[in-house]
C-alpha positions, 0 to 999 in steps of 0.5 A: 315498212310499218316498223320505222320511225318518224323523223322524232323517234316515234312509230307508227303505232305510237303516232297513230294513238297520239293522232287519236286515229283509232282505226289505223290502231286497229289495222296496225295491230291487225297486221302484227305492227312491231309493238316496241316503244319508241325511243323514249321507252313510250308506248301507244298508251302514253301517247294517247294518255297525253291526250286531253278533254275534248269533245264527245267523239275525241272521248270516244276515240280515246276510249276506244283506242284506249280499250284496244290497246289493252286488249292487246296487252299492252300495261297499264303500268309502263314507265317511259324513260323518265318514270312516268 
């Protein structure tokens, strides 16, 4: 199912974002991929935010998962359990 979890308590969505994998993202939420937080209250944003500087296509991969994951409602102002 796309809805589980890995060993961490991280979904498929948000390892994706994390990965940087901007087309599983996409097909993700393409087929209506739960969209709920992992087991910290961490959405698919904070896990590509974590994200650091990088080349020009790492840019381009955050930016473009980034500017989907918007588009798909998710906030910018969520909070993970810890506030940030």
């Amino acid at each position: 199912p796309l809805e589980r979890t890995d060993e961490h308590g991280c979904t498929r969505l948000y390892r994706a974002s994390f990965r940087q994998q901007a087309e599983v993202v996409e097909w993700l939420l393409a087929q209506g991929v739960c969209r709920d937080s992992d087991k910290w209250a961490s959405t698919p944003l904070h896990g590509i935010c974590w994200q650091g500087r990088g080349d020009d296509e790492k840019n381009a991969a955050i930016e473009r998962i980034v500017r989907t994951l918007v588009a798909a409602g998710f906030s910018m102002e969520a909070r993970d359990d810890e506030g940030r």
